[in-house]
PDB file of N, CA, C and O in Angstrom:
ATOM      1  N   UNK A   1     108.181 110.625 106.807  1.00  0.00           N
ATOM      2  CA  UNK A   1     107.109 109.653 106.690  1.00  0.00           C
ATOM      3  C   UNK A   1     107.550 108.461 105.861  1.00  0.00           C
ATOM      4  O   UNK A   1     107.316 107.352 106.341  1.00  0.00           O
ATOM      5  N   UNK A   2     108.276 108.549 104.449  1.00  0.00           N
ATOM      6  CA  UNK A   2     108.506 107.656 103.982  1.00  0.00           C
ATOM      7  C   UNK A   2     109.440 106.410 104.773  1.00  0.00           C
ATOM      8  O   UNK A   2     109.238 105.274 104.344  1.00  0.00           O
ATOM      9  N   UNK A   3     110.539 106.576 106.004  1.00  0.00           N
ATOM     10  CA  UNK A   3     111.265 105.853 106.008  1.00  0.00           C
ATOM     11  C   UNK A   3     110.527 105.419 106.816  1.00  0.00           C
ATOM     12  O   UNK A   3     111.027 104.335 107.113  1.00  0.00           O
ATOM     13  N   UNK A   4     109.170 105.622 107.688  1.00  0.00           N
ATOM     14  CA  UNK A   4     107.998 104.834 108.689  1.00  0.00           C
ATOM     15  C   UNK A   4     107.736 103.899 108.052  1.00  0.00           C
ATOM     16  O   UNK A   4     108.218 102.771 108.153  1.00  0.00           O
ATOM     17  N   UNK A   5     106.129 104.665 106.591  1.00  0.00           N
ATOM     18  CA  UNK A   5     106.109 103.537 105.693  1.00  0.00           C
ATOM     19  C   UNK A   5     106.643 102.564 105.593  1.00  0.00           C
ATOM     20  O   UNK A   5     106.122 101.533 106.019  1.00  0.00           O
ATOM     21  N   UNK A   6     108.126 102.570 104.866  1.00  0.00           N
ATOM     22  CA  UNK A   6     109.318 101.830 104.633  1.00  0.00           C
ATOM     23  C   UNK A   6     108.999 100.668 105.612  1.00  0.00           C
ATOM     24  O   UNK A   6     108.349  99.625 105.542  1.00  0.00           O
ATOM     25  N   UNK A   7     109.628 101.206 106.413  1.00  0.00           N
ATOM     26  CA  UNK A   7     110.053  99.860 107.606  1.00  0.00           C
ATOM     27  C   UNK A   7     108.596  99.540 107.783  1.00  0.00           C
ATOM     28  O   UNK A   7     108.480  98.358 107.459  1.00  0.00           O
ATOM     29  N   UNK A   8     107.424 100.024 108.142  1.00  0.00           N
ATOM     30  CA  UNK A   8     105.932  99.152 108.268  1.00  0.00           C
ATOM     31  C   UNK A   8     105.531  98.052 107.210  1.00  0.00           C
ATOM     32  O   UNK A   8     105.039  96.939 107.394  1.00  0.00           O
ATOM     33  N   UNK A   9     105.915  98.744 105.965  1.00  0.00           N
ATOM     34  CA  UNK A   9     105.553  97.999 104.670  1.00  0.00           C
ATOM     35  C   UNK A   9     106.727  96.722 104.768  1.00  0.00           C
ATOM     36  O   UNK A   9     106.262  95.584 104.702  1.00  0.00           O
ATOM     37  N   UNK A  10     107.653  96.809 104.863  1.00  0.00           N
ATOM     38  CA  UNK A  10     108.369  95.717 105.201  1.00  0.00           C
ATOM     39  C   UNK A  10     108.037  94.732 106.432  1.00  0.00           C
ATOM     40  O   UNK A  10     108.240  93.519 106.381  1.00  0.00           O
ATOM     41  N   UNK A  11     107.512  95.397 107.526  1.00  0.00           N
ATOM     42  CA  UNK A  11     107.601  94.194 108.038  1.00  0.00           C
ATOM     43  C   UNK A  11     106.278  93.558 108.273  1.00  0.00           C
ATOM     44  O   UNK A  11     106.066  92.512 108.887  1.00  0.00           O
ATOM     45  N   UNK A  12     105.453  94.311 107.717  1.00  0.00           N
ATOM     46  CA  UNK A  12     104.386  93.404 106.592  1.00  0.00           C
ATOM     47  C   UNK A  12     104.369  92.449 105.392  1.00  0.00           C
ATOM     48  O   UNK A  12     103.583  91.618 104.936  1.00  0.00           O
ATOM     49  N   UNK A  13     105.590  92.934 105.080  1.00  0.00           N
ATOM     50  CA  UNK A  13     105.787  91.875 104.163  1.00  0.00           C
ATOM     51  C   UNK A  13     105.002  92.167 103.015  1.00  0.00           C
ATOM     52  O   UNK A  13     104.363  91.202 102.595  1.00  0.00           O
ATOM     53  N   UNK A  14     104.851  93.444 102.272  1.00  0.00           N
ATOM     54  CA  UNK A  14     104.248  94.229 101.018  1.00  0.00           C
ATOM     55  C   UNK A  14     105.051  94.641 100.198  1.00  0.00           C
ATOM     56  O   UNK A  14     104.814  95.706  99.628  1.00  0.00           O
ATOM     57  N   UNK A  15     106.228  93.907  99.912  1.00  0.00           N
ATOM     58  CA  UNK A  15     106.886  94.360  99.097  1.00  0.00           C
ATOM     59  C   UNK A  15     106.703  95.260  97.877  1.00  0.00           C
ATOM     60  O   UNK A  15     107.117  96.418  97.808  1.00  0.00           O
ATOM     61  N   UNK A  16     106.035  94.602  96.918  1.00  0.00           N
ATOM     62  CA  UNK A  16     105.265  95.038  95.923  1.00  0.00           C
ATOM     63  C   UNK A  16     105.041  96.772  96.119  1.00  0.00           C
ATOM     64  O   UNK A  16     105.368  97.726  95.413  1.00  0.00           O
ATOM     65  N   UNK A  17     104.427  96.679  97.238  1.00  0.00           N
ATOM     66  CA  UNK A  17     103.515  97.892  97.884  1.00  0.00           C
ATOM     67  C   UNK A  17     104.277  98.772  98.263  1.00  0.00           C
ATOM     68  O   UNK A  17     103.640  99.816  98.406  1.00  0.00           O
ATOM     69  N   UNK A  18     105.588  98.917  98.561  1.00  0.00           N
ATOM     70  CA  UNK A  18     106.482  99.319  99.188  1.00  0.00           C
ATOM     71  C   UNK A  18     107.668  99.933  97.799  1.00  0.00           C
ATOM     72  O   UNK A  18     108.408 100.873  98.087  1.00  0.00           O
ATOM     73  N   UNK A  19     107.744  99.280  96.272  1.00  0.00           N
ATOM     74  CA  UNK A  19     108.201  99.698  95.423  1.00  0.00           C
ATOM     75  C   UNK A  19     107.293 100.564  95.109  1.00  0.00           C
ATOM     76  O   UNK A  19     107.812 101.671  94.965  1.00  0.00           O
ATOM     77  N   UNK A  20     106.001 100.569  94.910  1.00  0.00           N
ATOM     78  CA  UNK A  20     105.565 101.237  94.259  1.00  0.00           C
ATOM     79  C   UNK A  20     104.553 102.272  94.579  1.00  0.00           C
ATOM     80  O   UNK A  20     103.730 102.892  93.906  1.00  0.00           O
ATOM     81  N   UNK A  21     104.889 102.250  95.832  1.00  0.00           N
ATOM     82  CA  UNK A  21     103.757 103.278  96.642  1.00  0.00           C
ATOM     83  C   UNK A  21     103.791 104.905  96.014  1.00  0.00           C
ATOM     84  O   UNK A  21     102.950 105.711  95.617  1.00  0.00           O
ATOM     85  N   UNK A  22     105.198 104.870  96.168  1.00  0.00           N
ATOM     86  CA  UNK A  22     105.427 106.660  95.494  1.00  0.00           C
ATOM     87  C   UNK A  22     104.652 107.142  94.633  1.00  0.00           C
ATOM     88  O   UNK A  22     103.892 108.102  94.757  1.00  0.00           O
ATOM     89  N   UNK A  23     104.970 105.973  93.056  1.00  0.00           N
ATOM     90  CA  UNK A  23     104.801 106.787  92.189  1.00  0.00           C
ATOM     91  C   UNK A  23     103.184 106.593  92.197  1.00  0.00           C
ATOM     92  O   UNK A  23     102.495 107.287  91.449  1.00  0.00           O
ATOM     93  N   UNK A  24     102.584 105.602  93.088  1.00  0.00           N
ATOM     94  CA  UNK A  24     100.727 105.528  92.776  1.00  0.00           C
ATOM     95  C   UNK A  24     100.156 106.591  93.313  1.00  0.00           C
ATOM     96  O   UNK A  24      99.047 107.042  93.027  1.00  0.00           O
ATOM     97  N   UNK A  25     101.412 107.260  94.610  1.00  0.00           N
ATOM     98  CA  UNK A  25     100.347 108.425  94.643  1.00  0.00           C
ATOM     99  C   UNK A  25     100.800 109.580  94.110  1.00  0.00           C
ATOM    100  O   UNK A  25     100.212 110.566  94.554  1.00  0.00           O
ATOM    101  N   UNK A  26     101.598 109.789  93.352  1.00  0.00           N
ATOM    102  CA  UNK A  26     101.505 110.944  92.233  1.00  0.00           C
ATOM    103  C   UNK A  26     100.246 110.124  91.399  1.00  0.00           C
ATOM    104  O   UNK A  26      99.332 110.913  91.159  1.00  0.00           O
ATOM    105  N   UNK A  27     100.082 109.291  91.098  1.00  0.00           N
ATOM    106  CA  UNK A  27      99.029 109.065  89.794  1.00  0.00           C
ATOM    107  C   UNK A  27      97.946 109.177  90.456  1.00  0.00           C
ATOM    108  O   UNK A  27      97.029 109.512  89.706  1.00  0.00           O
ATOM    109  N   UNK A  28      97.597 109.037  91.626  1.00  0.00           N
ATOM    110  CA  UNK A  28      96.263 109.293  92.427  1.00  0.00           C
ATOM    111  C   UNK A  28      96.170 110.685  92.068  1.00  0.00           C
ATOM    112  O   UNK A  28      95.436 111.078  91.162  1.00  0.00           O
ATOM    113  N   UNK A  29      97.059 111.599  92.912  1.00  0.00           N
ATOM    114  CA  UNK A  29      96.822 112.675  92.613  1.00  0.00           C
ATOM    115  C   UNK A  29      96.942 113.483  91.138  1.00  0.00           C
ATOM    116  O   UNK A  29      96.821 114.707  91.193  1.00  0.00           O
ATOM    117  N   UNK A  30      97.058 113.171  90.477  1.00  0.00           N
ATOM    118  CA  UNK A  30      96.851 113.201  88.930  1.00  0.00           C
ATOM    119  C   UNK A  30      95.560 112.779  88.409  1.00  0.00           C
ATOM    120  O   UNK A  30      94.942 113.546  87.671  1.00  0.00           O
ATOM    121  N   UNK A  31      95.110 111.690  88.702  1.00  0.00           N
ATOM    122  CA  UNK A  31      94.002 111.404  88.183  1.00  0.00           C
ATOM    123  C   UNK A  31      92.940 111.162  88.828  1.00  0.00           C
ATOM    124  O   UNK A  31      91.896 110.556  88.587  1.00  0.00           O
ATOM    125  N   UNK A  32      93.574 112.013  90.123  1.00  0.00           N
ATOM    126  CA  UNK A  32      92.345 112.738  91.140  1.00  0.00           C
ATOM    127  C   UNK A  32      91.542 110.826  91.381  1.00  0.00           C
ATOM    128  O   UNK A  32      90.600 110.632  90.611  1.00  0.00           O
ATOM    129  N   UNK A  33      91.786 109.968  92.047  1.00  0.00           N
ATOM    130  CA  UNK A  33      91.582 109.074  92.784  1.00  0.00           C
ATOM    131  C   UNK A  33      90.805 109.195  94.051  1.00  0.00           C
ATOM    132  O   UNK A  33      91.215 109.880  94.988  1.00  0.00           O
ATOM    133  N   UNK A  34      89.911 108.666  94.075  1.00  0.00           N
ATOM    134  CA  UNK A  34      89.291 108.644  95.636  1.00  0.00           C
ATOM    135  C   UNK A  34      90.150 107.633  96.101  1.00  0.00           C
ATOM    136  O   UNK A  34      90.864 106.915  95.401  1.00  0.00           O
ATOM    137  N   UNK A  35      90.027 107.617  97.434  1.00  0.00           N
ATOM    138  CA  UNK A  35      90.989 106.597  98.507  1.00  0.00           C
ATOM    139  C   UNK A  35      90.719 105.237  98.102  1.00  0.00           C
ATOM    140  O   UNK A  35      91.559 104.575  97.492  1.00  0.00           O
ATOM    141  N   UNK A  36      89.708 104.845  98.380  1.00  0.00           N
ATOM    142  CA  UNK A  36      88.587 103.504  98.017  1.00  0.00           C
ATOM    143  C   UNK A  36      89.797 102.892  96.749  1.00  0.00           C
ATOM    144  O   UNK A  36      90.602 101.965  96.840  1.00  0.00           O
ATOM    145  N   UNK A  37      89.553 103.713  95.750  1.00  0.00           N
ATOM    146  CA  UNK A  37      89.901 103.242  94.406  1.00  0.00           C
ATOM    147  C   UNK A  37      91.514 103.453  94.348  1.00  0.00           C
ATOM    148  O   UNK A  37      92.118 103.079  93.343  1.00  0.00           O
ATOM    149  N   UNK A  38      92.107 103.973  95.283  1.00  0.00           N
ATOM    150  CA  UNK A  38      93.592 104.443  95.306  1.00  0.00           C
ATOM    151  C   UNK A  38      94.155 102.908  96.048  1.00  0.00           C
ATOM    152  O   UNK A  38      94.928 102.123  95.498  1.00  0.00           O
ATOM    153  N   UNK A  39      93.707 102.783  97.059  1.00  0.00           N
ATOM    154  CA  UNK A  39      93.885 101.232  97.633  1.00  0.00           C
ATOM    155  C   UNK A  39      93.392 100.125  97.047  1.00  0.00           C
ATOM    156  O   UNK A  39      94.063  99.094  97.014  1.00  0.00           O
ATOM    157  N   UNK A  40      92.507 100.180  96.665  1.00  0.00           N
ATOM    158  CA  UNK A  40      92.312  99.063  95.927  1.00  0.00           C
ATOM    159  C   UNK A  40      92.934  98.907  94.795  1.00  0.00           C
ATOM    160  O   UNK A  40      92.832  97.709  94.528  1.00  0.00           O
ATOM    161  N   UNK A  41      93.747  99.645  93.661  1.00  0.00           N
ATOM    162  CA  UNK A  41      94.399  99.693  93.170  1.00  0.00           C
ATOM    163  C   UNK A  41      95.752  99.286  93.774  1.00  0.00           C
ATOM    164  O   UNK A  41      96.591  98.798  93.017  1.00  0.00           O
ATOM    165  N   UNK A  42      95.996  99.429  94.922  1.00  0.00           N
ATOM    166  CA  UNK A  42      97.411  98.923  94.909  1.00  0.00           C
ATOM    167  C   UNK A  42      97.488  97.941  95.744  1.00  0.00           C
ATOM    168  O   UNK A  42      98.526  97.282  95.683  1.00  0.00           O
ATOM    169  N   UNK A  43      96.653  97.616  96.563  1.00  0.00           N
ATOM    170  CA  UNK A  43      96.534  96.106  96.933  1.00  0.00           C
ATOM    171  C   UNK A  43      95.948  95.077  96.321  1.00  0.00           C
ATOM    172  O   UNK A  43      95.699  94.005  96.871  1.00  0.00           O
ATOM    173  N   UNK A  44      95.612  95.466  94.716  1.00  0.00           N
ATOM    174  CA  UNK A  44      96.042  94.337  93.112  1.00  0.00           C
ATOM    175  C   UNK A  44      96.957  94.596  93.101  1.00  0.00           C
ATOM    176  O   UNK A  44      97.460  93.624  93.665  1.00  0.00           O
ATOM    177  N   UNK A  45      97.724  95.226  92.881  1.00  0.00           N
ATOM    178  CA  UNK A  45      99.476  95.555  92.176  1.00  0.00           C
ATOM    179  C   UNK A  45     100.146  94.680  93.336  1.00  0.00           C
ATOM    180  O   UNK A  45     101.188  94.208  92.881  1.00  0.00           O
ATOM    181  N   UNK A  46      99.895  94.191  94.976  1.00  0.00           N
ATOM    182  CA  UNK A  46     100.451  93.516  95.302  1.00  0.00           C
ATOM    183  C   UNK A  46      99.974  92.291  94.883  1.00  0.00           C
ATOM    184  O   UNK A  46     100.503  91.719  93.930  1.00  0.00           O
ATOM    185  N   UNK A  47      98.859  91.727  95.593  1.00  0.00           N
ATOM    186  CA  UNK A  47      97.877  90.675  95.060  1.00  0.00           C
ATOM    187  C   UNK A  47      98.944  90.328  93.844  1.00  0.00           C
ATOM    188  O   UNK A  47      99.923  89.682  94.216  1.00  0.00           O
ATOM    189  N   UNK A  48      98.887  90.669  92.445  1.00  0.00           N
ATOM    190  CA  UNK A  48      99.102  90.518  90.909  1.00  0.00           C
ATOM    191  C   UNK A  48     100.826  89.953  91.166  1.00  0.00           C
ATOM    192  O   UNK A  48     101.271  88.912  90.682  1.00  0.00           O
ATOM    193  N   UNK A  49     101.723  91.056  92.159  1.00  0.00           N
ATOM    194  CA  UNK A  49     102.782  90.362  91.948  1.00  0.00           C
ATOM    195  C   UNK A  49     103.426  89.575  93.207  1.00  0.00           C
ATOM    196  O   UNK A  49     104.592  89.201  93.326  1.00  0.00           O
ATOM    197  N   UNK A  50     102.097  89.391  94.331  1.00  0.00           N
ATOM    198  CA  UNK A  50     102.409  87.498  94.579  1.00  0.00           C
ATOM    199  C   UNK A  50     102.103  86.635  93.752  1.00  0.00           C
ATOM    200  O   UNK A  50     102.824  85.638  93.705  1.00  0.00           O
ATOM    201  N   UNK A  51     101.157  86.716  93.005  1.00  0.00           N
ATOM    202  CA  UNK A  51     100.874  85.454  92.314  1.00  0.00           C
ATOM    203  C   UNK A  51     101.651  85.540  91.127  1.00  0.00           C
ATOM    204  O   UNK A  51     101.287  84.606  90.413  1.00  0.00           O
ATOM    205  N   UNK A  52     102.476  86.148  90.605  1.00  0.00           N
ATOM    206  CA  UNK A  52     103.542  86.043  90.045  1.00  0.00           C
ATOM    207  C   UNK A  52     104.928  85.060  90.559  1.00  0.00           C
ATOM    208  O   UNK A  52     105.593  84.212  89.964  1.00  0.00           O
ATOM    209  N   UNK A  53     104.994  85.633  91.970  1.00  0.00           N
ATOM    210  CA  UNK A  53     105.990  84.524  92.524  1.00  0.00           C
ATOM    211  C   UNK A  53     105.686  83.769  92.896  1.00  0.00           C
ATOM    212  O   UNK A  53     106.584  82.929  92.938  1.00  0.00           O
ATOM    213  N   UNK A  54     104.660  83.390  93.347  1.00  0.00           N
ATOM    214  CA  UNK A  54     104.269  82.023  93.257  1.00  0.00           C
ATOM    215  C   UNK A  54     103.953  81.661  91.867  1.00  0.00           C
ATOM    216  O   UNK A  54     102.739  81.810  92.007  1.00  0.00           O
ATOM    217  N   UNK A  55     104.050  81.372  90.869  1.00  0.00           N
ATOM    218  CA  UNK A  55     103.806  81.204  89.623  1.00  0.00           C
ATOM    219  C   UNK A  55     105.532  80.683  89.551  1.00  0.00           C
ATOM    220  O   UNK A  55     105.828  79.506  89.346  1.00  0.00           O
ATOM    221  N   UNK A  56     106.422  81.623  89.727  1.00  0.00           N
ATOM    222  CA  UNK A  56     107.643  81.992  89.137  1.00  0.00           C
ATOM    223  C   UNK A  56     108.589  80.304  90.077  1.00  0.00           C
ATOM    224  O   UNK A  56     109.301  79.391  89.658  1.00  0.00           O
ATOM    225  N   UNK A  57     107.951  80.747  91.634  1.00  0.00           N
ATOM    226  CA  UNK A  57     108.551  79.448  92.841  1.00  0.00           C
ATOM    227  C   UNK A  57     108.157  78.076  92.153  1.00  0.00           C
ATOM    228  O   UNK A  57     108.963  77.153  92.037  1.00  0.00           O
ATOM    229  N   UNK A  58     107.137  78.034  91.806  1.00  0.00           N
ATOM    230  CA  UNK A  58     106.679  76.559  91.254  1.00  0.00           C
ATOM    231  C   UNK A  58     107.275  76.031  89.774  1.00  0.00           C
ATOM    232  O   UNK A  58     107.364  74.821  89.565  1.00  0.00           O
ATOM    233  N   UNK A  59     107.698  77.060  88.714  1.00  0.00           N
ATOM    234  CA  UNK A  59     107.791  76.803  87.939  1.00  0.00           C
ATOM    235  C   UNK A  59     109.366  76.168  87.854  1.00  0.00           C
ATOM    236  O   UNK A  59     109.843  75.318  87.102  1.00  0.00           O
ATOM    237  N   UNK A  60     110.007  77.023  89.050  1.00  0.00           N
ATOM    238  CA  UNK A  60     111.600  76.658  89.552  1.00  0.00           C
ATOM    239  C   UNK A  60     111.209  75.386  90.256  1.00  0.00           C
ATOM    240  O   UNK A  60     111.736  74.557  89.514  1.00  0.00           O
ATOM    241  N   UNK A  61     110.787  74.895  90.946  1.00  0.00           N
ATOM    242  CA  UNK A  61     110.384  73.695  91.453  1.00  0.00           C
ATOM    243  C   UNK A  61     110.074  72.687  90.753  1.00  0.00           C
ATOM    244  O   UNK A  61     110.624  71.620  91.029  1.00  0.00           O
ATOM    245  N   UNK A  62     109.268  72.737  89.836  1.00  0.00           N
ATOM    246  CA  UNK A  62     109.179  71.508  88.653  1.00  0.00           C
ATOM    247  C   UNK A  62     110.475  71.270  88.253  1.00  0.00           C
ATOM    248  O   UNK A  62     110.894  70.113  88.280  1.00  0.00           O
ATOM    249  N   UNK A  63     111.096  72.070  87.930  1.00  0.00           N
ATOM    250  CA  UNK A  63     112.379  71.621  86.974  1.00  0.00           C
ATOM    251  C   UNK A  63     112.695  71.529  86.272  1.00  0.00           C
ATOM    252  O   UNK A  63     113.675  70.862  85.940  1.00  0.00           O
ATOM    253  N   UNK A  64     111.549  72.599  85.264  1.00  0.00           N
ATOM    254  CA  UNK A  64     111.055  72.191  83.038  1.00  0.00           C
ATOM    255  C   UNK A  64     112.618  73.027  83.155  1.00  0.00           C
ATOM    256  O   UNK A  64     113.108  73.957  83.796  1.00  0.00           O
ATOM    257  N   UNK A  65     113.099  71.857  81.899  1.00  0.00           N
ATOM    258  CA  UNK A  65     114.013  72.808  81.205  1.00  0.00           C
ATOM    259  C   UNK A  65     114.278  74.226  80.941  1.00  0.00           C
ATOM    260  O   UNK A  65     115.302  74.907  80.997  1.00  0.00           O
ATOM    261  N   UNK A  66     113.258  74.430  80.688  1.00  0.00           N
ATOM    262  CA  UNK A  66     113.058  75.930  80.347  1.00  0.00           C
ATOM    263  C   UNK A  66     111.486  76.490  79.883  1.00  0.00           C
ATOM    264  O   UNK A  66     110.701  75.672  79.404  1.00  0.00           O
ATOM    265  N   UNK A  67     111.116  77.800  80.039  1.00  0.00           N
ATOM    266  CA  UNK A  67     109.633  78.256  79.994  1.00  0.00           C
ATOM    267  C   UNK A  67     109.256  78.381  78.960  1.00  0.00           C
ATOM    268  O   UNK A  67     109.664  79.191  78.127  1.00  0.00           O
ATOM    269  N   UNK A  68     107.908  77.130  78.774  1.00  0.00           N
ATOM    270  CA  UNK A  68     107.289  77.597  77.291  1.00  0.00           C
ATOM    271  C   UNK A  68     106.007  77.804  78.116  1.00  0.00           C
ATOM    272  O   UNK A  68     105.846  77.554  79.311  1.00  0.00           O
ATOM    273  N   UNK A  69     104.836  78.482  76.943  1.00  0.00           N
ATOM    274  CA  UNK A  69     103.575  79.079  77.449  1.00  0.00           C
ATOM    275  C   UNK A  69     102.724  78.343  75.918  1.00  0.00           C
ATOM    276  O   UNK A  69     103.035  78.511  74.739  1.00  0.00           O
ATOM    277  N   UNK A  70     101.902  77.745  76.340  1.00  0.00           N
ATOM    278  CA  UNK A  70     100.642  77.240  75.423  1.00  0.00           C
ATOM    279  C   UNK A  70     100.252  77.900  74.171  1.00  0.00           C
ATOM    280  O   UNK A  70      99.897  77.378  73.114  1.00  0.00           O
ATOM    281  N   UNK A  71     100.450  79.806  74.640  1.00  0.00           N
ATOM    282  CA  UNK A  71     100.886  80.293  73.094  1.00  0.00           C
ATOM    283  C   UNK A  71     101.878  80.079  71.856  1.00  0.00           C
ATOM    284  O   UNK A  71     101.814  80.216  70.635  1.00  0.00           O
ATOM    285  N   UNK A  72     102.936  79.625  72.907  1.00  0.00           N
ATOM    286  CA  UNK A  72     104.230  79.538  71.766  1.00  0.00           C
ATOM    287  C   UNK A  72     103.937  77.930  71.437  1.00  0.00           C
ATOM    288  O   UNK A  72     104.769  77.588  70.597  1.00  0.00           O
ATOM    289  N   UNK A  73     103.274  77.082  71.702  1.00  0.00           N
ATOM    290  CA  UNK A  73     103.282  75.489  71.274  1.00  0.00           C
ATOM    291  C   UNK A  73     102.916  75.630  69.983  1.00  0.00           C
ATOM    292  O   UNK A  73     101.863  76.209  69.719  1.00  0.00           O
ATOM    293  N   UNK A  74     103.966  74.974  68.706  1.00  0.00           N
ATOM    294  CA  UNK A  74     103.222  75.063  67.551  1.00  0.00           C
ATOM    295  C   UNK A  74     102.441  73.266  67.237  1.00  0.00           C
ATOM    296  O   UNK A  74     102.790  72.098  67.068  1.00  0.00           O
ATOM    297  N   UNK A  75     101.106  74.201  67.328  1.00  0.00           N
ATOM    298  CA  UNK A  75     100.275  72.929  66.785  1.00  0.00           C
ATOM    299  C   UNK A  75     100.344  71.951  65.256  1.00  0.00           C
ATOM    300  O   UNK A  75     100.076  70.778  64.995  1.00  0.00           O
ATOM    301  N   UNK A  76     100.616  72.581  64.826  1.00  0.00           N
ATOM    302  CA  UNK A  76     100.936  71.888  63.640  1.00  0.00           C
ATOM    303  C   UNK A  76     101.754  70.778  63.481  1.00  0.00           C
ATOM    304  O   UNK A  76     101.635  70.033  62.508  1.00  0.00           O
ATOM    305  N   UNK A  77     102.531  70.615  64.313  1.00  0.00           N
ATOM    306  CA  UNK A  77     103.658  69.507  64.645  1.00  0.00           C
ATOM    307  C   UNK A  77     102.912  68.174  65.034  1.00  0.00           C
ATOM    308  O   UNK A  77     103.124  66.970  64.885  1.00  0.00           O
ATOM    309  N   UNK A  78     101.742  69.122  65.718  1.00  0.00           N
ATOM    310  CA  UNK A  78     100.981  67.796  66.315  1.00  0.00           C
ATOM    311  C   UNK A  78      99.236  67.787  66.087  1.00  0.00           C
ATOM    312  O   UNK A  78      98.363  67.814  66.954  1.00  0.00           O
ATOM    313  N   UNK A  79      99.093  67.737  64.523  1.00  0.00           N
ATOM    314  CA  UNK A  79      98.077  68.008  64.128  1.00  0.00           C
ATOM    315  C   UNK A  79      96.437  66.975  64.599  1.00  0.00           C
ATOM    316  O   UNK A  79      95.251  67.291  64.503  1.00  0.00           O
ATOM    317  N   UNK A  80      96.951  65.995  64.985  1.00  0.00           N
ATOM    318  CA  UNK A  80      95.556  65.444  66.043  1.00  0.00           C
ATOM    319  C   UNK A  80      95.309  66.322  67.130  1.00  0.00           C
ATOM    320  O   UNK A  80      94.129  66.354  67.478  1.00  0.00           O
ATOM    321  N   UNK A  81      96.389  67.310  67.999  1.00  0.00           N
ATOM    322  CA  UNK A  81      95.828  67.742  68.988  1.00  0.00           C
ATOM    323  C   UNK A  81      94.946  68.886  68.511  1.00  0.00           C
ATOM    324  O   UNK A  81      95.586  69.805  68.001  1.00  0.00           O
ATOM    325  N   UNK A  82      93.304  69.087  68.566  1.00  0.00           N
ATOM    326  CA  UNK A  82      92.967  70.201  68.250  1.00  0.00           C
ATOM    327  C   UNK A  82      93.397  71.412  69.277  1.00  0.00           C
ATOM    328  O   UNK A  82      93.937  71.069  70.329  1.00  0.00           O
ATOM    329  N   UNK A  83      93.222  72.568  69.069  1.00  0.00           N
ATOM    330  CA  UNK A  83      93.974  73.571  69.135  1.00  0.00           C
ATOM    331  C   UNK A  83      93.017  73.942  69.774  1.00  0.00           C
ATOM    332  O   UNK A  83      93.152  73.439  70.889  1.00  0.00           O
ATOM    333  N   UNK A  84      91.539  74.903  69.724  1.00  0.00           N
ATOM    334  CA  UNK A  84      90.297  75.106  70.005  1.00  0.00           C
ATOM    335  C   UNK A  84      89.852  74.209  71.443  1.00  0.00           C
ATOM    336  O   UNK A  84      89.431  74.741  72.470  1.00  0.00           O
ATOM    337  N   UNK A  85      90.026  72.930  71.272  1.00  0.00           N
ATOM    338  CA  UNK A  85      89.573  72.455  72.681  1.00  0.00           C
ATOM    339  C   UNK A  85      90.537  72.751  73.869  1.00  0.00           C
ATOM    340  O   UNK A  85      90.440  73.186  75.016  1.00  0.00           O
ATOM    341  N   UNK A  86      91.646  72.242  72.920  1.00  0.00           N
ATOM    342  CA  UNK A  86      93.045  72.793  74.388  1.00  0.00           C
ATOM    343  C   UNK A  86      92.801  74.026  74.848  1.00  0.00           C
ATOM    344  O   UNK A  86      92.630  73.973  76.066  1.00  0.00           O
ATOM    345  N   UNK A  87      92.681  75.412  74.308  1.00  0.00           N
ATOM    346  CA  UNK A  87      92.801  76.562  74.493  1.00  0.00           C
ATOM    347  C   UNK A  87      91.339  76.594  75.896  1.00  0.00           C
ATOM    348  O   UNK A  87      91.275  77.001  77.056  1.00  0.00           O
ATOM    349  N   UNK A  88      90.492  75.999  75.043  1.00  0.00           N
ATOM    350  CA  UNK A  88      88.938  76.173  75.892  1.00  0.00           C
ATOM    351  C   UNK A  88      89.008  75.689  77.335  1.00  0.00           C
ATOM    352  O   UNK A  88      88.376  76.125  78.297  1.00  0.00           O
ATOM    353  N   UNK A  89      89.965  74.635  77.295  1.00  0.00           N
ATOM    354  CA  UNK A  89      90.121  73.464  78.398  1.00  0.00           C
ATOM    355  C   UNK A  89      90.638  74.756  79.699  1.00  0.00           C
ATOM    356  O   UNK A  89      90.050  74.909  80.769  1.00  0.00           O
ATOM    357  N   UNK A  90      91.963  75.624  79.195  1.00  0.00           N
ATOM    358  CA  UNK A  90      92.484  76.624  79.758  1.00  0.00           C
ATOM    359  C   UNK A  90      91.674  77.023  80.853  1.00  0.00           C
ATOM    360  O   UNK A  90      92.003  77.987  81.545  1.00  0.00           O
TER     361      UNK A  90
END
């Protein structure tokens, strides 16, 4: 069965879904999962890591030097910008 999966999940194009199918259903069956909640659980885990690569494609596309995140900005450097509105703006 797995090497069906395999090749279906691929040429669906579920990657995500396809690493990690195994071990979700040992944890289904561990923590006794209804189906409903067993799939929907892992079609977020794909969902979560497309929008990762797309996150990851764009950020290679801009061209920033390198990755900073709004957490690591130290405000203090730039003490007119309040800190509180930026974050809220988010």
């Amino acid at each position: 069965m797995s090497e069906t999966l395999d090749h279906k999940l691929t040429t669906l194009k579920l990657a995500r879904i396809r690493q990690v199918y195994a071990s979700w259903i040992e944890q289904a069956v561990q923590s006794e999962l209804g189906y409903a909640e067993f799939l929907e659980q892992l079609i977020t885990e794909e969902l979560l890591a497309r929008q990762e690569n797309q996150l990851r494609r764009k950020m290679k596309a801009a061209g920033f030097p390198y990755t900073a995140t709004i957490e690591q900005f130290d405000f203090t450097l730039r003490p007119e910008l309040k800190r509180a509105v930026r974050l809220a703006l988010l």
